[in-house]
C-alpha positions as CSV (number, residue, x, y, z in Angstrom):
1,X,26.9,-8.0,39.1
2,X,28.2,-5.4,36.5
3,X,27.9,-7.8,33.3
4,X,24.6,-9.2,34.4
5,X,23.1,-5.5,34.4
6,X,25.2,-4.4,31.7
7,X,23.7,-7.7,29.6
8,X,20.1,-7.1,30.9
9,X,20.0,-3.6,29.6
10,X,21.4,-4.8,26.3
11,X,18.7,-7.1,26.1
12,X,15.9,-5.1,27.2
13,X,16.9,-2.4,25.0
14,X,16.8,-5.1,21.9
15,X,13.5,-6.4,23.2
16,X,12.1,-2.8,23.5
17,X,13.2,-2.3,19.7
18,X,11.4,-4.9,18.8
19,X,8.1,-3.7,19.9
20,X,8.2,-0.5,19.1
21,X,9.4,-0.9,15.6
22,X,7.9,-3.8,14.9
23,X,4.6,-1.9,15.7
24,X,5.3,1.0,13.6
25,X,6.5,-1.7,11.0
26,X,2.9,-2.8,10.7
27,X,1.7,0.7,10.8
28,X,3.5,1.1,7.9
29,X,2.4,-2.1,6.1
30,X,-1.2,-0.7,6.6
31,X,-0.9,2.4,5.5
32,X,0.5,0.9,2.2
33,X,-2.4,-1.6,1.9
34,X,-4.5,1.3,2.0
35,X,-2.8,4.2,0.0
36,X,-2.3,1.1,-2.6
37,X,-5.9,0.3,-2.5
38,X,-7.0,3.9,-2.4
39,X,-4.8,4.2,-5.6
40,X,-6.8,1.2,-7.0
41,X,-9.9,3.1,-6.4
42,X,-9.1,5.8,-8.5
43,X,-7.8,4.2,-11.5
44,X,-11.4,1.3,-11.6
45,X,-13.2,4.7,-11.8
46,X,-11.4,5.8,-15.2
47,X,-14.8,4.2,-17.2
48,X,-14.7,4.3,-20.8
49,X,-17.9,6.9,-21.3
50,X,-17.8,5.9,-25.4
51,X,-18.5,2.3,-24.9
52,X,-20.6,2.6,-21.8
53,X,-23.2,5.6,-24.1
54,X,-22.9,3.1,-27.2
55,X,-23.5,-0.2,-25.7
56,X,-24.3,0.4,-22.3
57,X,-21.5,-1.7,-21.1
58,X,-19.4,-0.4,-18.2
59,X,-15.5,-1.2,-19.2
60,X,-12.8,0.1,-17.8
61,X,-10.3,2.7,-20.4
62,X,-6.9,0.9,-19.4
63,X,-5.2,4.1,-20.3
64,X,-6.8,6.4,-18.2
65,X,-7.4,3.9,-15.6
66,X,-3.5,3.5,-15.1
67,X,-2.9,7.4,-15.8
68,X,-5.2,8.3,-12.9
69,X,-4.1,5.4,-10.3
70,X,-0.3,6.8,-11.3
71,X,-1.5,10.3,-10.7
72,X,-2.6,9.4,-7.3
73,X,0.4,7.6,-6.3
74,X,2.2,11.1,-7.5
75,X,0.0,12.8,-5.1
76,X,0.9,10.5,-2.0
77,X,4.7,10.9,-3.3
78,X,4.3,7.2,-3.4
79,X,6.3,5.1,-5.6
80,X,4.4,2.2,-7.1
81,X,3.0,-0.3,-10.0
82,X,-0.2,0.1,-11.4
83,X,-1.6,-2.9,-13.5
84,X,-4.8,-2.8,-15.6
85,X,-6.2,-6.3,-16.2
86,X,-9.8,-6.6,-17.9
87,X,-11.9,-4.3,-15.2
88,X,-9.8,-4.5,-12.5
89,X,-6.8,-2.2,-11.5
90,X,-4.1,-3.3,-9.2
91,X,-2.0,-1.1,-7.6
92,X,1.7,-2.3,-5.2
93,X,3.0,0.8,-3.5
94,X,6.7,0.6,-1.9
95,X,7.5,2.5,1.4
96,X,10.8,2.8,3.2
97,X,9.8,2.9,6.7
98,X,13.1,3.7,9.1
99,X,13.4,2.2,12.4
100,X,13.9,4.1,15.7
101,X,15.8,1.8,17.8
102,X,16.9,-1.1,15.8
103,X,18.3,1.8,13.3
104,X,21.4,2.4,16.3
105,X,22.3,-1.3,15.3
106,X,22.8,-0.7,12.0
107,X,19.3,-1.4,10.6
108,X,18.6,2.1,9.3
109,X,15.3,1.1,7.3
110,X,13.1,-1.8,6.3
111,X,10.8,-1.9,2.9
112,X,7.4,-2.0,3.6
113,X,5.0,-2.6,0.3
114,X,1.3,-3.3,0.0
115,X,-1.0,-4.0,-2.3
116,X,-4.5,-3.5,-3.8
117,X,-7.1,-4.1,-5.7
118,X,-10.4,-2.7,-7.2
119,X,-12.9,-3.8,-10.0
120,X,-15.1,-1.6,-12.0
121,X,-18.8,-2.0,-10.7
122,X,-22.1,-1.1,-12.2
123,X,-24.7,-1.0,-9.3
124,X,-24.1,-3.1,-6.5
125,X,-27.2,-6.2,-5.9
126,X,-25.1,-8.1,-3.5
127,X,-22.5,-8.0,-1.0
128,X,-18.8,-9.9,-2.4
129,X,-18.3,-13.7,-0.5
């Protein structure tokens, strides 16, 4: 009777583990998607002013479009990748996300990362399919 409870504790234990950090796990892999996509944000606003007063066409200034999503990683003490392609910016953020329970088996921390993207927009006439 000993082993049987001693094994059914083991196992709940493991079983409780994996819901709780798996949850926080994809709390964590949210809250990357969005501080990456928040990042995004910031950098598709960085619009060249020059071109857009001389031509009137809206295009993004890759420099200051990769300086400001890189500033606002730096302000979520983020680490992460900005790339500027044409007039989108796309941002992957890394986050270390430690586990609670799992961590006393010797898995201290999983990498979490997400992702995101944002184009520059002038005016919005219809919804994206």
């Amino acid at each position: 009777m000993t082993a049987f409870v001693t094994i059914f504790t083991v196992a709940l234990i493991f079983v409780v583990g994996l819901v709780l950090d798996g949850g926080t796990l994809l709390a964590a892999k949210r809250q990357a998607d969005n501080e990456a996509e928040s990042a995004a944000r910031a950098g598709a606003q960085a619009v060249s002013i020059d071109r857009l007063r001389s031509s009137g066409d809206q295009e993004l200034d890759a420099a200051q479009a990769q300086a400001a999503a890189t500033a606002h990683l730096a302000l979520l003490g983020r680490p992460g990748t900005v790339v500027v392609t044409g007039d989108a910016v796309t941002v992957t953020v890394t986050v270390e996300q430690p586990l609670q329970i799992l961590g006393i088996g010797g898995l201290a921390q999983v990498t979490v990362t997400g992702q995101g993207s944002a184009r520059s927009v002038r005016g919005v006439d219809q919804g994206e399919t």
